[in-house]
N, C-alpha and C positions, 0 to 999 in steps of 0.2 A: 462248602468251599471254605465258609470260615473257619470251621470248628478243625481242619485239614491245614489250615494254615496255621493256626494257634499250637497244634500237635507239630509242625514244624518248628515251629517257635522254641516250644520246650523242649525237643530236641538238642536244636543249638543251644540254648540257654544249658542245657544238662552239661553235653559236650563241654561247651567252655567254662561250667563252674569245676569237670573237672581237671581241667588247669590250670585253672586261674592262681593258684596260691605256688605251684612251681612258675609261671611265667608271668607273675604280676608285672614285673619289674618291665621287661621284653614288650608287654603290651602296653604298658604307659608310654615308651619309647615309642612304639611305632604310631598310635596314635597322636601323638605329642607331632609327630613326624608327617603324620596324613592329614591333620589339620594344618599344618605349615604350609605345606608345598600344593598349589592349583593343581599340577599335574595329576594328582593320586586321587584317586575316585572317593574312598574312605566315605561311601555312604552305608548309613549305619542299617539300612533293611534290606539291603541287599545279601548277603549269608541266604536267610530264612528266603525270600522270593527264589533266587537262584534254587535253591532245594525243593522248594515246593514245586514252581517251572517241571523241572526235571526229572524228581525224585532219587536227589542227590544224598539225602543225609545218612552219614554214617558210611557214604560210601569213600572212596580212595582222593574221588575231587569234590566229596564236602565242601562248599563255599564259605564255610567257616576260617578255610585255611586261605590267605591273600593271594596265595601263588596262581590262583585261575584267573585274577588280572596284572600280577607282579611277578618280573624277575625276583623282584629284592627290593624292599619299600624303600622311595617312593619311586621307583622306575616301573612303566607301565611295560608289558609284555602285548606282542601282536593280539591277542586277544581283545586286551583291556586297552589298547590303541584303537584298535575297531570300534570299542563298545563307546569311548570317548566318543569316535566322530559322530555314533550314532545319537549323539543328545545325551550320554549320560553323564553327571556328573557331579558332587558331591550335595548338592542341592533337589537330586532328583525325585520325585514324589514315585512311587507305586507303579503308578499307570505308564510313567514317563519309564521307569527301569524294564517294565515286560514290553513295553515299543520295543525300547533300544535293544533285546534280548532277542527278540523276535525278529527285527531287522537283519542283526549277523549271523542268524543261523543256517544261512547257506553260499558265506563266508567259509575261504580256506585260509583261518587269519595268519598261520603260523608255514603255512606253505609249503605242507607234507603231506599237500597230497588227499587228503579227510577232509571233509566240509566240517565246519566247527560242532555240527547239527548229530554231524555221525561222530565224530569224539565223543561228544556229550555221551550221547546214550548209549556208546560204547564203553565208557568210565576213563576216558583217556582227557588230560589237559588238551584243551584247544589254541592255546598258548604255547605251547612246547613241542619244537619240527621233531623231538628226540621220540616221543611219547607219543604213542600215534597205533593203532589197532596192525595184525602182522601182515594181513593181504591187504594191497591197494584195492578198496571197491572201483567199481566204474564210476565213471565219472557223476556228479550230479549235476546237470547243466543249470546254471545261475539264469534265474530268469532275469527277464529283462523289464523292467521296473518306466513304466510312465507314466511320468511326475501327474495329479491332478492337476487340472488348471485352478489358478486361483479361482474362488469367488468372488464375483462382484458383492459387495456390500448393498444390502439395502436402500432406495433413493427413494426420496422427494421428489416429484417432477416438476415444476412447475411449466407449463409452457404460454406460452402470450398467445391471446386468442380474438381478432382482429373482426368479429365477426358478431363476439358476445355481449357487448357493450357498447350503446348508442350514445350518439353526442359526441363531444369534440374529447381527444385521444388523451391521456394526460401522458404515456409512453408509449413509442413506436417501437421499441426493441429494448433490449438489459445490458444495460453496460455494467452492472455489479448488482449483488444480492445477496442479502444476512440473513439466519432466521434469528429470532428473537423469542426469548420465552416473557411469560407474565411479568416480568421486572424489569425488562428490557435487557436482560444481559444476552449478547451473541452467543449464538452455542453449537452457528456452521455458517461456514463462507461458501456461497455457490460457485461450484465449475459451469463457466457457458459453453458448450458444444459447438451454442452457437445464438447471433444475437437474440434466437426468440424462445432460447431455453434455460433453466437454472435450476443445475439438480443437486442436492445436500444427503450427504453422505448419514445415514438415521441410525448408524452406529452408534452405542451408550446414550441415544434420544429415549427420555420416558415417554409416556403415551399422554396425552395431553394437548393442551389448546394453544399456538406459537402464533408469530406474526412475522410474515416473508417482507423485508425493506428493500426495495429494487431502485437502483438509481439513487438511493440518497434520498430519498423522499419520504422520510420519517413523518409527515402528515402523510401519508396516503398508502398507511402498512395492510397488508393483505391479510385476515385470517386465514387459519390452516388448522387444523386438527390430525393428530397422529393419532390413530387408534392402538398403532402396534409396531415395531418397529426389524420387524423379521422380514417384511414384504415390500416392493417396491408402492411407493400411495402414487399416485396420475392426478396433477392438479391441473388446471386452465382457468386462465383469468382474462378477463377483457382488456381492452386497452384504458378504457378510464381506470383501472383499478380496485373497481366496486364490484363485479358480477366474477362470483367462479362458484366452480364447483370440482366437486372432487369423486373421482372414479370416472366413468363410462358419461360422455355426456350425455348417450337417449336415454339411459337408466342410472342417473349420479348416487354415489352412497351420501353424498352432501350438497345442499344448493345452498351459498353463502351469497351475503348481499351485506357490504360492509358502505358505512353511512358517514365516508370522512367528507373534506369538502367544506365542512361548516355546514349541513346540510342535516336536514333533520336531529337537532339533539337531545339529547337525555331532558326527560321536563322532572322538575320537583314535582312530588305527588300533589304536593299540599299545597302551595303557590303558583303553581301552574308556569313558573319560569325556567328556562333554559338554565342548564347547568354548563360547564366548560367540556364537559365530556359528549362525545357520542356514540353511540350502538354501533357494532353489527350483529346479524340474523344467521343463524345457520340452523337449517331445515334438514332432518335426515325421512328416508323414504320406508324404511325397515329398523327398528318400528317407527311410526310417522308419531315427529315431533317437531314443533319449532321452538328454536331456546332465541333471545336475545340475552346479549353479553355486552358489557363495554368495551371499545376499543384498547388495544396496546395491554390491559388488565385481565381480560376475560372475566370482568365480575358480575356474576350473574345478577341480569333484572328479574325475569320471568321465563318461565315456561309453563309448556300447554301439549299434551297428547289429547289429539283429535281420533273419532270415532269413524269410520267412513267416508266418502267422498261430502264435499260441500253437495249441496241440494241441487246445484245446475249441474255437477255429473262430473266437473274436474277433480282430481285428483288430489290428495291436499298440499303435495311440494308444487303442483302446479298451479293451487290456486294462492296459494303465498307468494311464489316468488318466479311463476312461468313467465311465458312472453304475453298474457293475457291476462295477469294477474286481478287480484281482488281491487286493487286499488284502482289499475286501467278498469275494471268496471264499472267501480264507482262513481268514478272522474267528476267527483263532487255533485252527483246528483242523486239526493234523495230516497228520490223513491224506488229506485234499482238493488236498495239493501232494508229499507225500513219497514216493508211487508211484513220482512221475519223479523228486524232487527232494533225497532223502535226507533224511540228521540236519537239520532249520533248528530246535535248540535254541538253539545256539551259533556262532557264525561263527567258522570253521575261522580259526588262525594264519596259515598260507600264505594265505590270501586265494583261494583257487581257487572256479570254478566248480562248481558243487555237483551230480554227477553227469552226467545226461543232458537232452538237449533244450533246451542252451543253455540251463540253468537258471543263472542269472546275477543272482540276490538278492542274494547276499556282496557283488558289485560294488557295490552301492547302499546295502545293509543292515547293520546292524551283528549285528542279531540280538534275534530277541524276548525272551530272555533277557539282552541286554545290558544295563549302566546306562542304556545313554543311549536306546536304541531307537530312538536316528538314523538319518543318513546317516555314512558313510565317508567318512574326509577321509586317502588313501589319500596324499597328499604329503607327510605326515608321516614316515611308514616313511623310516626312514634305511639306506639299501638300497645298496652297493655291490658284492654280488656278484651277479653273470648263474646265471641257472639252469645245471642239467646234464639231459641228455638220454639214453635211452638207446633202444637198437632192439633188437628181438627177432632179428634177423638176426645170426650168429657170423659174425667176419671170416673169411674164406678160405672159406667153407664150400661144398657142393655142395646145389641143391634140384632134385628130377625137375619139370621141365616149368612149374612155376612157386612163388612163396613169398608167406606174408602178411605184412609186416612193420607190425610194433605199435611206435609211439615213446611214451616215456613221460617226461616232463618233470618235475621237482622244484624246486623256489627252496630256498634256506637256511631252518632256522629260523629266525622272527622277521621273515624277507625278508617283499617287497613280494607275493608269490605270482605264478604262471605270469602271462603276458598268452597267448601265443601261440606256436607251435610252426612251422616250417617246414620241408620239404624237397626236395630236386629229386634226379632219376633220371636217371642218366649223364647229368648236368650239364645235363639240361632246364629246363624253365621253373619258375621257386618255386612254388610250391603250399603252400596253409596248411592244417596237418594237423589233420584232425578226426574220423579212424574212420581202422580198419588198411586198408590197400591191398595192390593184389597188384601184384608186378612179375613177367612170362612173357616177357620179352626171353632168347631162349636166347643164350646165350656169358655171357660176362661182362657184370658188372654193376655199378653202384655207388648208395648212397641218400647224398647229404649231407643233416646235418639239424641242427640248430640250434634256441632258444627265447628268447624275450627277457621279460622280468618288469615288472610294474607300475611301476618304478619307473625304465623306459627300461632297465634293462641289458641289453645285450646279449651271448652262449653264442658262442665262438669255434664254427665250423661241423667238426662232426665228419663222418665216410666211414665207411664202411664195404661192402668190396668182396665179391662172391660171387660166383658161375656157376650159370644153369640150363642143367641136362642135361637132352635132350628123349629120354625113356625113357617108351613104349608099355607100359602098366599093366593089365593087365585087372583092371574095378572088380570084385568081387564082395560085396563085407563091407559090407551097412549103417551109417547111421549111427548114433549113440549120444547117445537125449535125457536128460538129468535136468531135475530139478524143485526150487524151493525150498521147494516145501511136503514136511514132514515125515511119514512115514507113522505113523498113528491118533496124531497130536499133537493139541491144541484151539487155538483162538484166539479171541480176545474181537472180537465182536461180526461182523468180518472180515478178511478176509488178502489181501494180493497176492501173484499168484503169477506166476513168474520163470521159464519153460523154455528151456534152452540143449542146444542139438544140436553134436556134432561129428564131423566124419569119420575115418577110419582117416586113416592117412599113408600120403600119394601115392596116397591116393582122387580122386575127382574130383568131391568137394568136399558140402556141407548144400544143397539143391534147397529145399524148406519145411519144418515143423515142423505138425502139425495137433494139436486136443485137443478135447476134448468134457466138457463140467462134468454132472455127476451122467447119465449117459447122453443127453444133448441134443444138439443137432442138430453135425456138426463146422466146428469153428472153422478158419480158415488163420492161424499164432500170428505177431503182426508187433511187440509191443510186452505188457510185463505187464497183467495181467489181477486186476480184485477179482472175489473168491466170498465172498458175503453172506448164504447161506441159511443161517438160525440151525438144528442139528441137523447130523446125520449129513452128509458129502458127499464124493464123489470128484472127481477128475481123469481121464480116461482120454486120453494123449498118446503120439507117435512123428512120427518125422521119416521123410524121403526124398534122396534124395542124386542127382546129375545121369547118372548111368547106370542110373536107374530104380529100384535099391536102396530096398527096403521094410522100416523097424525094423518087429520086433514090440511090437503096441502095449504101453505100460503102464498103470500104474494105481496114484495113492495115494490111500490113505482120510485124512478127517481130520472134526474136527467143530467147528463154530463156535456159541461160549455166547454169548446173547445179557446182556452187563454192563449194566447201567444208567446212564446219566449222573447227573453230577454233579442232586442234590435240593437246589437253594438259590439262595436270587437274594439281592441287593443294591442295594438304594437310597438314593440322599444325597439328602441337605437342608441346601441353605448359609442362615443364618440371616440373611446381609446382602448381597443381591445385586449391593450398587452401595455402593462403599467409592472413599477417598481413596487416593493416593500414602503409603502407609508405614499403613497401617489395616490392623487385621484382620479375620475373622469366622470364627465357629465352626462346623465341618462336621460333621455328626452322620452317620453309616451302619449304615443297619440291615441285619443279612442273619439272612434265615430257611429253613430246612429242614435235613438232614443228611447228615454227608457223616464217613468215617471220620479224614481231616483236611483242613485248609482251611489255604488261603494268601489273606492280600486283600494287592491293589498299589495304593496310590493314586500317579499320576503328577502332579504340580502342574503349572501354570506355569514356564515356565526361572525361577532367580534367589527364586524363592516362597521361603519358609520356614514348616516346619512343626513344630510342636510339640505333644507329644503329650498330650491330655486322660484320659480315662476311657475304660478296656475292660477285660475281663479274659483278653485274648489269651495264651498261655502262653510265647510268645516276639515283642519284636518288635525290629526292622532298620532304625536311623533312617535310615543309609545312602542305602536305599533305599526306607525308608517301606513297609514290610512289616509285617503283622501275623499269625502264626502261632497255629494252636490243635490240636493235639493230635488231639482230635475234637470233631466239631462238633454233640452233642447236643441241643444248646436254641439258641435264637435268640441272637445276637448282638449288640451295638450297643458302636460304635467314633464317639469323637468325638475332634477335633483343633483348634488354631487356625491358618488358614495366614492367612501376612500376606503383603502385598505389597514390594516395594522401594519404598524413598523417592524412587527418581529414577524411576520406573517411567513412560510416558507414558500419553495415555489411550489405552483399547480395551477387546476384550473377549476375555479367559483364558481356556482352557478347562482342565478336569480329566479327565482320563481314569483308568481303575479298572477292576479285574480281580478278580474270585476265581476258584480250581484248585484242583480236586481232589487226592490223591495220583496217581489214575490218568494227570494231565495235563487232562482237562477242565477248560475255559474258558470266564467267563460273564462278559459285561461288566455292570460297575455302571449303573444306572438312573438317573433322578431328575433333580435341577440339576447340570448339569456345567459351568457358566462365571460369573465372576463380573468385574464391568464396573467400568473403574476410569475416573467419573464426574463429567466438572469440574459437574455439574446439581448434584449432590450435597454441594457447599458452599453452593448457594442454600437447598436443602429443610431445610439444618438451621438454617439462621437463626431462626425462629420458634418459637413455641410448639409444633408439631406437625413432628418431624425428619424426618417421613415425604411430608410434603403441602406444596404451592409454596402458600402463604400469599400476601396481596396486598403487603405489605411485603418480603416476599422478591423478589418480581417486581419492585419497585421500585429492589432494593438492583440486580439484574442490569441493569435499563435505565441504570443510574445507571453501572456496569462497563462496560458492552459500550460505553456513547457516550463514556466516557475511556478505553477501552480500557487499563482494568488487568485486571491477571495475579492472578487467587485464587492466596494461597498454598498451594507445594507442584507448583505446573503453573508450564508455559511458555509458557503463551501465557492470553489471553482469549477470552471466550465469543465461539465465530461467528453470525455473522447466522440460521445452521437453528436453532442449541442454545438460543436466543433464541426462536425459532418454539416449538421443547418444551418449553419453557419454560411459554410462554404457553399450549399446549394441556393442560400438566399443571393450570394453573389454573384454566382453564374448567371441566375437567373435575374437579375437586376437590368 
């Protein structure tokens, strides 16, 4: 096609160089002339297409010559009036002039009769009623042309989801909706269909991470991610504005859990303090990932691609962020994650993953015990040295027949802690190390291995060289299990227990591991084990080795006392549930039963301030808003005033609160745990009654909302819904 179009080209090109030196003169005039005048089409690849089209050149209506869209430059002829309406015109690219050609060709533009289709390739102007083939053909009926329907553009859905989000609402419906990209700049205004929809037009939207602002409530912006911008995305979001997801809710392509509120924030790695900033989480299911990001920024903390379901069989979007999730498991006790998952007092220095089964809490967590009980903001660590690595294998060394080699990775103190570990065998392919391995390549041999730290550093690659000698062993020596349970020790309430087998040297290696709990049926041991029966109990365990070798079994005794938990609860009571910008109110907590001593935690609002009223706690920790008692004989009652900030926006706070025993037992506080900071709340106090929308009051807000003033203390004026509650507070009064 091209090398056919270029051959048209040189055509005309030939054609008009040879005239150009008898009508230089003629063609600078009409040119001079067809750029002046809008009317005149005078586009310049038009000649060459029209001849190509057709296979005009050379012929009678050559497009070289003006007269196939001109009487007389610049007057357009019926032809070149058609070809106008159809879009062409001196600006027209290629594509847009064989439209426009292709459009009128069953056009009679000249109205003699010929469809302009059957001139053409008859060699007659289609322009000219005079010039026209000798017999009238039959007719060619003009088909009838139905317009496409537009296309709908691409949308965002957002829809409000009344159902997906627990606790008190922070929006009932959308009165308005921006998205927002990483800078905060708008870059779509939502249309509402209706109050509990906002859909954005994701035309010229790149793919990327935004934030949906509903109602004006720039503390309480929505994540959203666009993967692509060709398709409609299906968002739902709850009514607090923290739970959505995005696609299909029984199978989401995104489970989002956004952490404003003052509620949970960003911790310094290194100081363990709250930052001004907070998270959110968005979890995808294909491939399974969770990233946390900061709010309003999207700047990445961390992430983590998991391997398989968690070990109790949920899924991994479900066990991060379901209705069952890790945390409701945990609900702060213990021994429901530390089987697999060790000490989660305190979040280790080095940052590492916290024992077995990809437990990878640290990564995310700062630590129940921490100040801030955030998220990791792991960019902070000021981290330039690379871990070191070492291997259980001794350079030069000999192993019969095969060896297991163990790498063990360290960071500095203070470092960013381990990321990852790799190594390749006699120069094989990388591999990311995760359990010991065996190399049985007899001759020689070599592991390189290396680790690189959260903080990018990368461990110059160490070697390490050795030889297996293939020497025929006869096995005869079972193998050897211990146990971590101690013999006739006690434990409170239950114990996990730990048994590890291992073979002689240059055995032929641990086959299984069997045990049986109090004489019951035998077990085959693949992972630790709880024994919960309160009283006397045994173990009875031995292993097997791969040339049938049988330990003799053992046996330890041990007994498990059954302790009692924590005897005491906690209740609050905020006495002003709906306060101003910079207001306070008094929070009273009662806690009753006994306990030998007691810890209570109240957690506020980010940015709150508390101060401390009446108790008679025996120690308390403003720090951290701790109140300490000794022992806990009689009931207690702890009051406070927490106030809010002055610039604070509106929404709704919550408080969270804890008492612990000495043993560690854990009971969250009860009662009122959020308090709403309420632009309603400058109307209800206008009148005689500070509590009830009076009809004067109602008057004063119709009077606000329709001059759109801003009540002091806020930044903005009442919306058309807050107006709505308004009015139903007063009916209902």
């Amino acid at each position: 096609m091209k090398q056919e179009y270029r051959r048209g080209i040189d055509k005309v090109d030939k054609h008009l160089c040879q005239r150009k030196y008898t009508s230089l003169g003629l063609l600078l005039m009409i040119l001079a002339v067809l750029l002046a005048v809008p009317g005149a089409l005078a586009v310049g690849n038009f000649p060459p297409l029209f001849n190509l089209e057709y296979n005009t050149t050379g012929t009678r209506i050559d497009a070289s010559s003006c007269i196939i869209c001109h009487t007389g430059v610049p007057v357009l002829n019926d032809y070149g009036k058609d070809l106008n309406q159809a879009g062409v015109n001196p600006n027209s690219n290629d594509t847009e002039l064989i439209n426009g050609l292709t459009a009128i060709e069953q056009l009679d533009s000249d109205g003699d009769g010929f469809n302009n289709i059957v001139e053409i390739n008859a060699r007659f102007f289609p322009g000219n009623s005079s010039d026209h083939p000798a017999t009238a053909p039959t007719a060619t009926p003009i088909p009838t042309v139905t317009p496409k329907p537009t296309a709908e553009p691409p949308k965002l859905i957002l829809t409000l989801n009344a159902t997906m989000d627990g606790g008190n609402a922070t929006v009932n419906n959308f009165t308005n909706a921006v998205l927002r990209d990483i800078t905060g700049i708008t870059k779509a205004t939502a249309t509402l269909p209706d109050n509990m929809t906002a859909q954005f037009n994701l035309t010229g939207l790149n793919p990327g991470d935004y934030f949906i602002e509903v109602n004006h409530l720039a503390g309480d912006r929505v994540p959203t991610r666009i993967d692509s911008n060709e398709s409609d995305i299906n968002q739902s979001v709850g009514t607090r504005l923290r739970n959505s997801i995005i696609g299909n809710i029984s199978d989401p392509t995104y489970r989002i859990k956004a952490r404003s509120g003052g509620m949970h924030p960003i911790v310094n790695y290194i100081t363990g303090t709250n930052e001004a900033e907070v998270p959110f989480i968005i979890v995808s299911a294909n491939p399974a990932k969770i990233e946390l990001h900061e709010m309003n920024t999207s700047r990445g903390l961390t992430n983590f691609t998991p391997t398989g379901n968690h070990p109790t069989g949920e899924s991994f979007q479900t066990w991060i962020l379901g209705s069952d999730n890790h945390g409701i498991n945990y609900n702060g006790t213990d021994a429901r994650c530390s089987g697999c998952h060790g000490n989660l007092s305190k979040k280790s220095s080095t940052f590492e993953a916290i024992t077995t089964n990809n437990g990878w809490c640290y990564r995310c967590h700062f630590g129940k015990d921490g100040d801030g009980n955030g998220f990791v903001d792991p960019m902070l660590i000021e981290d330039a040295i690379p871990p070191v690595t070492t291997a259980s294998v001794i350079e030069n060394s000999s192993y019969n027949n095969s060896v297991n080699v163990t790498l063990n990775a360290t960071d500095n103190p203070g470092g960013s802690g381990v990321n990852e570990t790799y190594y390749m065998v006699n120069n094989g392919p990388t591999a990311t190390y995760s359990a010991p391995f065996v190399v049985d390549n007899i001759g020689p041999d070599n592991v390189t291995y290396w680790s690189t730290d959260m903080a990018g550093n990368v461990e110059a690659q160490n070697m390490v060289n050795f030889t297996i000698v293939n020497i025929s062993v006869e096995d005869i020596i079972p193998p050897v299990t211990t146990t971590s349970v101690i013999e006739n020790s006690s434990y409170n309430n239950s114990v996990n227990v730990t048994l590890n087998a291992t073979d002689n040297p240059g055995g032929s290696g641990v086959n299984e591991t069997f045990y049986m709990v109090n004489g019951g049926p035998t077990t085959t041991y693949s992972a630790p084990f709880v024994v919960d029966t309160i009283g006397p109990d045994n173990i009875t365990y031995w292993s097997t080795d791969n040339k049938g070798n049988i330990e003799s079994q053992n046996i330890v005794n041990f007994t498990i006392v059954e302790i009692s938990e924590v005897n005491a609860t906690a209740i609050r009571t905020i006495e002003n549930k709906s306060i101003l910008p910079g207001e306070s109110t008094i929070i009273t907590v009662n806690i009753t039963g006994t306990a030998n001593a007691l810890a209570f935690h109240e957690i506020p609002p980010k940015g709150w301030n508390v101060t401390r009223g009446t108790d008679n706690a025996d120690v308390f920790k403003n720090s951290t808003i701790e109140w300490v008692w000794k022992n806990m004989g009689a009931n207690k009652t702890v009051t406070y005033t927490l106030t809010s900030p002055s610039n604070i926006s509106i929404g709704t706070y919550e408080i969270e609160g804890t008492i612990i025993d000495a043993k560690g037992t854990l009971v969250n506080v009860t009662g009122d745990n959020s308090v709403k900071i309420d632009i309603l709340e400058v109307y209800r106090r206008l009148g005689d009654d500070p509590i009830v929308i009076e009809t004067m009051d109602l008057l004063k807000a119709f009077d606000d909302f329709r001059n759109n003033i801003i009540p002091e203390g806020f930044n903005r004026p009442l919306s058309a819904a807050e107006v709505d509650d308004l009015v139903n507070e007063w009916i209902n009064s």
